[in-house]
PyMOL Python script that loads the backbone (N, CA, C, O; Angstrom):
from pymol import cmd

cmd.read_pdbstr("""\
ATOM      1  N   UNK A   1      61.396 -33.781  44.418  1.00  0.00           N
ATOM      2  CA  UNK A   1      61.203 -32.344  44.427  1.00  0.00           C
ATOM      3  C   UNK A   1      60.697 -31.944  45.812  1.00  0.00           C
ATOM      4  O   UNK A   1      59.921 -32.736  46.345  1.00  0.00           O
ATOM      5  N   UNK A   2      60.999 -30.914  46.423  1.00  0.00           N
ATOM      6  CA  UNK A   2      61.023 -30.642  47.464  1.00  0.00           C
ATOM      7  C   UNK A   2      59.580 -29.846  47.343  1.00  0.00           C
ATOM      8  O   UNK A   2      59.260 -29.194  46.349  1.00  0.00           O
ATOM      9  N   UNK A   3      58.501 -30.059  48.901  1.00  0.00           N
ATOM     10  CA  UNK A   3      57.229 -29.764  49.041  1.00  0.00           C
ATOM     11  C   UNK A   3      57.037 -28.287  48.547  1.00  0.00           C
ATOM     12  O   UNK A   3      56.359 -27.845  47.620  1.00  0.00           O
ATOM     13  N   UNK A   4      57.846 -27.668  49.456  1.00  0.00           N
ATOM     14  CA  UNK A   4      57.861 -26.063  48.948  1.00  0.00           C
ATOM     15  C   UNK A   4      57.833 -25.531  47.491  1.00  0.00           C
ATOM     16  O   UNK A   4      56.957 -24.789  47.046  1.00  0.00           O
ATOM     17  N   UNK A   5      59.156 -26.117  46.641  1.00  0.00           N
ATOM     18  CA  UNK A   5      58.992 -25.915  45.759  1.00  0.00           C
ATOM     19  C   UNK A   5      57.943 -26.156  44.447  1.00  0.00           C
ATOM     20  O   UNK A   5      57.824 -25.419  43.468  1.00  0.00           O
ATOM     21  N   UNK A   6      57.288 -27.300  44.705  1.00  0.00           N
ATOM     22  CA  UNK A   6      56.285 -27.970  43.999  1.00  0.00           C
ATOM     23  C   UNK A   6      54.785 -26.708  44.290  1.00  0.00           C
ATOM     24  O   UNK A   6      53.907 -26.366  43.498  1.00  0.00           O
ATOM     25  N   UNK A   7      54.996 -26.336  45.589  1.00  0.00           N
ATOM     26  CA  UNK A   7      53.949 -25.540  45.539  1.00  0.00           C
ATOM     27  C   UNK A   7      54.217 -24.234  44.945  1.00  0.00           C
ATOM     28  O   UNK A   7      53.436 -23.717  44.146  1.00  0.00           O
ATOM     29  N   UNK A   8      55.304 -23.695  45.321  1.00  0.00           N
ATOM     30  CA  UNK A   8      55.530 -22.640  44.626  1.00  0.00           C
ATOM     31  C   UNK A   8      55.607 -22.683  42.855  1.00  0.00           C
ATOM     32  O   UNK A   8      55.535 -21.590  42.293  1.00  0.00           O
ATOM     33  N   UNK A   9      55.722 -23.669  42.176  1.00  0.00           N
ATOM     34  CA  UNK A   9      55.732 -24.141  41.025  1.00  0.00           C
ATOM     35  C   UNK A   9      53.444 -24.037  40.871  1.00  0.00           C
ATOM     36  O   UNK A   9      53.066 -23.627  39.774  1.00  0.00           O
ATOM     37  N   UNK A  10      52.828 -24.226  41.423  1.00  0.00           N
ATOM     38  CA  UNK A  10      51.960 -24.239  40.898  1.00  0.00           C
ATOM     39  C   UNK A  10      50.868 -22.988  41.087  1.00  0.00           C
ATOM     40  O   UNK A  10      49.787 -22.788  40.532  1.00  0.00           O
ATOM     41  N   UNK A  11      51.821 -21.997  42.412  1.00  0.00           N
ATOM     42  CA  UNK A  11      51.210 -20.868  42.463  1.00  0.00           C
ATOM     43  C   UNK A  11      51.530 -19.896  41.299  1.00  0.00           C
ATOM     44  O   UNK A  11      50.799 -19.054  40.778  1.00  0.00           O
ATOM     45  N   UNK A  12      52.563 -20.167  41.082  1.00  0.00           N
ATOM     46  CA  UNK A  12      52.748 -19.607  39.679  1.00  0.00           C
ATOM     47  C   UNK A  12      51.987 -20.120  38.240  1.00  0.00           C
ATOM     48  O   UNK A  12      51.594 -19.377  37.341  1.00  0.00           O
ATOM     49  N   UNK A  13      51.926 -21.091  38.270  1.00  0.00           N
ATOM     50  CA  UNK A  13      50.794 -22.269  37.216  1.00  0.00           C
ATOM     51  C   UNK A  13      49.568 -21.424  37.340  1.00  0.00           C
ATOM     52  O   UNK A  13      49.067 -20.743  36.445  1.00  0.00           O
ATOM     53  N   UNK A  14      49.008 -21.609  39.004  1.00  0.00           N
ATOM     54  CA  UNK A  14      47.939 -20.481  38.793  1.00  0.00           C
ATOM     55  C   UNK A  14      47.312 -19.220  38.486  1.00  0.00           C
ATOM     56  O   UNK A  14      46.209 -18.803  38.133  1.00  0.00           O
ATOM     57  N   UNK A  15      48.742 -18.677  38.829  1.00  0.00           N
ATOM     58  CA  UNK A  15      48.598 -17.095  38.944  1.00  0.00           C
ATOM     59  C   UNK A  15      48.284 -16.559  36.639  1.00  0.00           C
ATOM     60  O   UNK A  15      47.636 -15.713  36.023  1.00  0.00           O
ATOM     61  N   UNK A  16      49.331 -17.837  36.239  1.00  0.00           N
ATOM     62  CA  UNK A  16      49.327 -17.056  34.639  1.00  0.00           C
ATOM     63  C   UNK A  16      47.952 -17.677  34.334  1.00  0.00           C
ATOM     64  O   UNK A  16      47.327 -16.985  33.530  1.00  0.00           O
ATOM     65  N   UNK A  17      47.106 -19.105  34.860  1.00  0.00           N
ATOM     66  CA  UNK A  17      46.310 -18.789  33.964  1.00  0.00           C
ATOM     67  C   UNK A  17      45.301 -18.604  34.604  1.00  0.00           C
ATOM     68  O   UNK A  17      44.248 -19.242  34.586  1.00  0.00           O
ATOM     69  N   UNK A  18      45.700 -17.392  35.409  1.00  0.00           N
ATOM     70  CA  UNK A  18      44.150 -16.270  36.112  1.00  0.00           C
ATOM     71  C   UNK A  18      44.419 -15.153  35.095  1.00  0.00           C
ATOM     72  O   UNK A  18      43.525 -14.547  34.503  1.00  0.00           O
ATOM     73  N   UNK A  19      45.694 -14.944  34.953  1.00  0.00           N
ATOM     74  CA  UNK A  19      45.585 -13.168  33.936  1.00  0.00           C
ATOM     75  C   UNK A  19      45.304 -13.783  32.462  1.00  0.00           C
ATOM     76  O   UNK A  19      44.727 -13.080  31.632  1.00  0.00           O
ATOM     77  N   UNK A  20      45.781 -15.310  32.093  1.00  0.00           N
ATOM     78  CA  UNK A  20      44.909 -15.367  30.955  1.00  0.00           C
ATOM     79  C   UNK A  20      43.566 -15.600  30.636  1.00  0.00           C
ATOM     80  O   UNK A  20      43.098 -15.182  29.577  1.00  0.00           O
ATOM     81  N   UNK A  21      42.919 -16.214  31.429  1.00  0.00           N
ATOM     82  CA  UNK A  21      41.871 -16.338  31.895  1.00  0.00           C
ATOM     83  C   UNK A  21      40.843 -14.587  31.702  1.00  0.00           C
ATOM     84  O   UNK A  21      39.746 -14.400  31.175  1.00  0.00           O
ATOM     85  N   UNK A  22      41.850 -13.539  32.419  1.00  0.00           N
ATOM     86  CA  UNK A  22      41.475 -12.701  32.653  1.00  0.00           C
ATOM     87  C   UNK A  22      41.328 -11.984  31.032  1.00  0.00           C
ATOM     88  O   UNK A  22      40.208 -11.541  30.775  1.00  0.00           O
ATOM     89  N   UNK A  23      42.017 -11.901  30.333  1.00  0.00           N
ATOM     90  CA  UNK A  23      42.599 -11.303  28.843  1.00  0.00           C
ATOM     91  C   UNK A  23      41.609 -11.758  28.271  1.00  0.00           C
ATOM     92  O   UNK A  23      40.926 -11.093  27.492  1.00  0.00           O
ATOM     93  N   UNK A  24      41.388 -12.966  28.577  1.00  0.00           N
ATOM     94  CA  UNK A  24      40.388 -13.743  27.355  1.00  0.00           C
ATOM     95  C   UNK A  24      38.741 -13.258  27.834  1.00  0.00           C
ATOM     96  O   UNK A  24      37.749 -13.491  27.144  1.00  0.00           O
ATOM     97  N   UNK A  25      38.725 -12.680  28.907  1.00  0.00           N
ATOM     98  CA  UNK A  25      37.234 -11.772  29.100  1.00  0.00           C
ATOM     99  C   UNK A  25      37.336 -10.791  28.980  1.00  0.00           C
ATOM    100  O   UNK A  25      36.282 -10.181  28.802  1.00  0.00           O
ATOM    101  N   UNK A  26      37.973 -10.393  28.986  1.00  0.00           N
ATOM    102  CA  UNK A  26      37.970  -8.503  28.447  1.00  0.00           C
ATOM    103  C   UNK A  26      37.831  -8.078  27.210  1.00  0.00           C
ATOM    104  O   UNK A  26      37.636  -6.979  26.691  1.00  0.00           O
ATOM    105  N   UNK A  27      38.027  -9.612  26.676  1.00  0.00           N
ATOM    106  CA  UNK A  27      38.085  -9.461  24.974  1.00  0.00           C
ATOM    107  C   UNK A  27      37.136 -10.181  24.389  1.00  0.00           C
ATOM    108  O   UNK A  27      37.054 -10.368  23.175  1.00  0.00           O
ATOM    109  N   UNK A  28      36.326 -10.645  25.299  1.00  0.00           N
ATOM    110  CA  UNK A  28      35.038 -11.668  24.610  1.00  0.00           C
ATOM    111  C   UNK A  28      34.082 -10.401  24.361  1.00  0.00           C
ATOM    112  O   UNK A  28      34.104  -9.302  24.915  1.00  0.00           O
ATOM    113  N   UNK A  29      33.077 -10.989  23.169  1.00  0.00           N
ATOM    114  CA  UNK A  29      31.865 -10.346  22.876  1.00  0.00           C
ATOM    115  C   UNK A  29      30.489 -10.508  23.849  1.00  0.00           C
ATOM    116  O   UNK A  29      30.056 -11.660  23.893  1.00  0.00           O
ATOM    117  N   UNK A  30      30.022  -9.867  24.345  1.00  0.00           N
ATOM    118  CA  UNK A  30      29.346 -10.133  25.043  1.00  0.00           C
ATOM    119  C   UNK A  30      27.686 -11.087  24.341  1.00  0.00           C
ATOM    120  O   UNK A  30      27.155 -10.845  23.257  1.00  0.00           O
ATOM    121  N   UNK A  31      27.267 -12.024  25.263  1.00  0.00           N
ATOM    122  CA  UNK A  31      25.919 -12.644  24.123  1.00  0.00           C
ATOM    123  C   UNK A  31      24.984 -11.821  23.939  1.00  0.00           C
ATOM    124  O   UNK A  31      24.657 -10.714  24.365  1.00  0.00           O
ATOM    125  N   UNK A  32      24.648 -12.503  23.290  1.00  0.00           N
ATOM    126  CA  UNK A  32      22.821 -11.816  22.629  1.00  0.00           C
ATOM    127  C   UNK A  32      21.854 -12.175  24.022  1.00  0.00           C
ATOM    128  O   UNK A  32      22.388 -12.688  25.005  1.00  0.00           O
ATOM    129  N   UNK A  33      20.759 -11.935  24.008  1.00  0.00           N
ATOM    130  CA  UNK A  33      19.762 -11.387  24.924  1.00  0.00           C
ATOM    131  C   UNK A  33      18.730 -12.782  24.974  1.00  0.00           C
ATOM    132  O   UNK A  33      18.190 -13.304  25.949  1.00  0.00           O
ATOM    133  N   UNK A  34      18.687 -13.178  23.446  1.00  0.00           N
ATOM    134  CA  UNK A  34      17.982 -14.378  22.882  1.00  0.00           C
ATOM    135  C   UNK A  34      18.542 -15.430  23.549  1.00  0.00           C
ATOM    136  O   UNK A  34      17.830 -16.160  24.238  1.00  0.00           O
ATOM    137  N   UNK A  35      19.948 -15.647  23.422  1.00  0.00           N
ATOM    138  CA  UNK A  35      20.802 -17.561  23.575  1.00  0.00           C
ATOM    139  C   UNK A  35      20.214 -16.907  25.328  1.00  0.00           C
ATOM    140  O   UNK A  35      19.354 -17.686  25.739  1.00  0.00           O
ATOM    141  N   UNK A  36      20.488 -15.677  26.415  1.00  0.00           N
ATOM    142  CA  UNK A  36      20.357 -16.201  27.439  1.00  0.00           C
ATOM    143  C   UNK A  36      18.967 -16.566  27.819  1.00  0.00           C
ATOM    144  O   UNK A  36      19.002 -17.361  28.758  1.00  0.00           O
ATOM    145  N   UNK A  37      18.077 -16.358  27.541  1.00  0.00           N
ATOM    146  CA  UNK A  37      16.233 -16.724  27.431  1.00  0.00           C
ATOM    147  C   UNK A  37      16.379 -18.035  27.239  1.00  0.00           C
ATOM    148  O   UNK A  37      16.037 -18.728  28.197  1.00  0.00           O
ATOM    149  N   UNK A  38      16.870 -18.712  26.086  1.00  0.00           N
ATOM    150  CA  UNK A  38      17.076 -19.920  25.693  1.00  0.00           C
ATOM    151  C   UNK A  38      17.673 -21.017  27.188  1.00  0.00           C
ATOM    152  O   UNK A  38      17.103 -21.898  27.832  1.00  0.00           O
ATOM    153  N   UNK A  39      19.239 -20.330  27.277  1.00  0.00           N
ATOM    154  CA  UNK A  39      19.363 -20.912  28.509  1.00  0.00           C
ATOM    155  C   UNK A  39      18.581 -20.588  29.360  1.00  0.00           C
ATOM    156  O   UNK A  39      18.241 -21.744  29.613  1.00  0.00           O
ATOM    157  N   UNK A  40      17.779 -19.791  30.275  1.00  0.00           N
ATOM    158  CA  UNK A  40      17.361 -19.953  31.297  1.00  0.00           C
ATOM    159  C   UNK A  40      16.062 -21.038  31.258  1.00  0.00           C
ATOM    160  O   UNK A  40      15.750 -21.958  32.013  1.00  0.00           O
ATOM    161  N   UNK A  41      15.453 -20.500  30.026  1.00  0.00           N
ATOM    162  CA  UNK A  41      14.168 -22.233  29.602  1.00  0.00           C
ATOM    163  C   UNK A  41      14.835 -23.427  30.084  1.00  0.00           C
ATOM    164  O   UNK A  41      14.453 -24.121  31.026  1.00  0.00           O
ATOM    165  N   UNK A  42      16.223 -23.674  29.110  1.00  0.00           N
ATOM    166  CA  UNK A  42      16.388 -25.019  29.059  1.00  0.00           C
ATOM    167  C   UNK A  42      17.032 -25.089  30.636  1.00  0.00           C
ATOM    168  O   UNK A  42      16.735 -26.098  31.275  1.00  0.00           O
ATOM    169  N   UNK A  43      17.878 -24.097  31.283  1.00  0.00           N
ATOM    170  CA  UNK A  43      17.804 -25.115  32.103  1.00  0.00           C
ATOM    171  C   UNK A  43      16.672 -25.324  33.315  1.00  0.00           C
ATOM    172  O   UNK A  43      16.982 -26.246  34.070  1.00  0.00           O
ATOM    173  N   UNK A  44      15.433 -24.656  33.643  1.00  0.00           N
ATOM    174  CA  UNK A  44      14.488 -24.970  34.076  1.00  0.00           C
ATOM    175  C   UNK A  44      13.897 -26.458  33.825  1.00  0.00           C
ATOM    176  O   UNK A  44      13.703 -27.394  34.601  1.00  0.00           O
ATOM    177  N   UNK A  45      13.733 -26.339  32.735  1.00  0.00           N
ATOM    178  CA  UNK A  45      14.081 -27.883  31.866  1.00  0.00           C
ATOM    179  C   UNK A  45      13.996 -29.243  32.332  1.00  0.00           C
ATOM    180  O   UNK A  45      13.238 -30.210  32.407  1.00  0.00           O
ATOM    181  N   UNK A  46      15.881 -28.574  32.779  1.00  0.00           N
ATOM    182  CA  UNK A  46      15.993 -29.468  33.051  1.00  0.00           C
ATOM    183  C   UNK A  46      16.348 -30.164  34.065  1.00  0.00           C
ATOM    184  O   UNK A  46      16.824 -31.293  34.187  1.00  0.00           O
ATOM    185  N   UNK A  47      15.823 -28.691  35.357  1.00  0.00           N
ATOM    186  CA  UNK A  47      15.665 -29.020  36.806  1.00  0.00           C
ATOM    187  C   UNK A  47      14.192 -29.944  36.791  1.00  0.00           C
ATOM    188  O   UNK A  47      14.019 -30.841  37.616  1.00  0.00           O
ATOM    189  N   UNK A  48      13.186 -29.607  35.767  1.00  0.00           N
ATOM    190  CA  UNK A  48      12.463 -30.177  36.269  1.00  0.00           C
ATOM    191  C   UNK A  48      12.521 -32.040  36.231  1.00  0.00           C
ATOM    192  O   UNK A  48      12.161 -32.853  37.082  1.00  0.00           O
ATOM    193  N   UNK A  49      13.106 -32.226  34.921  1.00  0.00           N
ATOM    194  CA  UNK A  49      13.367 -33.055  34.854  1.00  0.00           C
ATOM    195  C   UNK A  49      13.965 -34.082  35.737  1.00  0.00           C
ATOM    196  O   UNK A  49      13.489 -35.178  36.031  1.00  0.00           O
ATOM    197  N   UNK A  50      15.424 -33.393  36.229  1.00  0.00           N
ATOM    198  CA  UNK A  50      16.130 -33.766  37.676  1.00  0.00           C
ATOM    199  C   UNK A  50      15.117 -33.965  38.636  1.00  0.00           C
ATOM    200  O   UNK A  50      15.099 -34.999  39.304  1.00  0.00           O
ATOM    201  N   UNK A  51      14.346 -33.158  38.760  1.00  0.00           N
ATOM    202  CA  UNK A  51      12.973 -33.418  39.977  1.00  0.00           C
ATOM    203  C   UNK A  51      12.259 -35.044  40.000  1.00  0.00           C
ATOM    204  O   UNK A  51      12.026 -35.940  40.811  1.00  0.00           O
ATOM    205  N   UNK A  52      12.083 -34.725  38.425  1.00  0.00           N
ATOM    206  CA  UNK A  52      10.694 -36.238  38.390  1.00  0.00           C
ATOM    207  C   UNK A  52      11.802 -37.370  38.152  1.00  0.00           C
ATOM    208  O   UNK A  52      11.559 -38.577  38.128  1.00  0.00           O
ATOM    209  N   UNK A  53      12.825 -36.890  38.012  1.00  0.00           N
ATOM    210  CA  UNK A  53      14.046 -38.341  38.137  1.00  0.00           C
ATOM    211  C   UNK A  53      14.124 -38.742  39.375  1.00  0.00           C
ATOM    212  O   UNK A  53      14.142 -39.969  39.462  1.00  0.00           O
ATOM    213  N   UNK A  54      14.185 -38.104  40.510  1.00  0.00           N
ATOM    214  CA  UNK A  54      14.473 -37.484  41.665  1.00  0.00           C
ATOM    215  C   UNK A  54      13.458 -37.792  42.610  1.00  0.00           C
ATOM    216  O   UNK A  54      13.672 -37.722  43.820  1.00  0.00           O
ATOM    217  N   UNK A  55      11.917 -38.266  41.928  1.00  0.00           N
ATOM    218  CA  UNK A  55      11.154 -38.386  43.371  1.00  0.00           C
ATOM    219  C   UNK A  55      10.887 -39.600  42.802  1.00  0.00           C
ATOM    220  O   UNK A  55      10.934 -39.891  41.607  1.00  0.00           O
ATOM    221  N   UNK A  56      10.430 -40.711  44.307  1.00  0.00           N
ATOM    222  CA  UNK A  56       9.779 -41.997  44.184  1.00  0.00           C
ATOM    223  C   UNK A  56       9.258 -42.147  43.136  1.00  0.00           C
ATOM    224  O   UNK A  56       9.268 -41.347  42.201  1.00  0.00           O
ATOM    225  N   UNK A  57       8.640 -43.408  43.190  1.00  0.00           N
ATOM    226  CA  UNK A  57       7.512 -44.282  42.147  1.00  0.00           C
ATOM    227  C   UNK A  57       7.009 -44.874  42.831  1.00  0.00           C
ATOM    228  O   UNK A  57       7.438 -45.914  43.331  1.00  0.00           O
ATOM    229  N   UNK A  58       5.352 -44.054  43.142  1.00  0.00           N
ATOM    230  CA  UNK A  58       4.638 -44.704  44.082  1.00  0.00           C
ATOM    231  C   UNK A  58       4.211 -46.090  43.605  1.00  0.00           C
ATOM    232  O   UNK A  58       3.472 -46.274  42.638  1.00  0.00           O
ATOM    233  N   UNK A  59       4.853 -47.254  44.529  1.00  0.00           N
ATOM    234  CA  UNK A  59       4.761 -48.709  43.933  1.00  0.00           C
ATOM    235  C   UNK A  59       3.631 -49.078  44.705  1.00  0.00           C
ATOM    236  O   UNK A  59       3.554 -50.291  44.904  1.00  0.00           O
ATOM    237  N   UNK A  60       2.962 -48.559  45.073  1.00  0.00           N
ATOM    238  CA  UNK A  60       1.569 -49.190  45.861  1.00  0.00           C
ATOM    239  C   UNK A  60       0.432 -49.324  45.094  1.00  0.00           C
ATOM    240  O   UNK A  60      -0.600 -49.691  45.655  1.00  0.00           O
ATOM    241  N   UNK A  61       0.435 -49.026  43.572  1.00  0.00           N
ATOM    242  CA  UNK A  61      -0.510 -49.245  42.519  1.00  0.00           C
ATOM    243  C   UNK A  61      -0.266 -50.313  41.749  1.00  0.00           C
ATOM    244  O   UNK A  61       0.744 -50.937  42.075  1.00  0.00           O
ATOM    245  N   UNK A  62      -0.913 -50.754  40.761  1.00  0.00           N
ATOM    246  CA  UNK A  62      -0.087 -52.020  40.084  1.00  0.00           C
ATOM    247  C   UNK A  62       0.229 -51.475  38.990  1.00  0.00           C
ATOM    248  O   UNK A  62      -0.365 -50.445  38.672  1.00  0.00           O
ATOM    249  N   UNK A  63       1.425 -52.118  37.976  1.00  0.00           N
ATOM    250  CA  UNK A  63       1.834 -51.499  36.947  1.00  0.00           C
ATOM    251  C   UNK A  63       0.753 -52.360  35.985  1.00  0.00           C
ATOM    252  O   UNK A  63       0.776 -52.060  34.791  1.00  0.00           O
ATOM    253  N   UNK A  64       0.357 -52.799  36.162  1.00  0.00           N
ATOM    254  CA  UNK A  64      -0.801 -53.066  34.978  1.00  0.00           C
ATOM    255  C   UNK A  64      -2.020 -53.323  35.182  1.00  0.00           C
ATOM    256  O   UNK A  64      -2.353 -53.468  36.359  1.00  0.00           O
ATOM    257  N   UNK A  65      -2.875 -53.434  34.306  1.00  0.00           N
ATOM    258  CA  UNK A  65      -4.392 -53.594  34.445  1.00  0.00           C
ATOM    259  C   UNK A  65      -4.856 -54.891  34.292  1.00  0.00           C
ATOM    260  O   UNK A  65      -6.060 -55.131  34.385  1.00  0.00           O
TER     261      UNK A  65
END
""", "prot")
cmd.dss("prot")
cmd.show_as("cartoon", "prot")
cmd.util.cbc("prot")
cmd.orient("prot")
């Protein structure tokens, strides 16, 4: 298959599923007020989490007594 055409084959691929893409938000319900509170907790969450994953382990103490 020739380069050109392969691309032109997928600008079109893209283009339908941007207007469906698009259809399918114009027609969604918008959320409740509650689930986004929820998400913004959890994912604080679970930056913090990422954080303490994320920094050293000060090994200059001993792990036991």
């Amino acid at each position: 298959m020739h380069s050109d055409i392969h691309l032109q084959l997928h600008a079109l691929t893209a283009a339908e599923l941007h207007r469906e893409s698009a259809a399918d938000h114009a027609h969604a319900a918008p959320r409740p007020a509650a689930s986004t509170a929820l998400r913004v907790r959890l994912g604080w969450v679970l930056v913090e989490l990422g954080l303490r994953l994320a920094t050293p382990v000060d090994r200059s103490r001993p792990l036991a007594a």
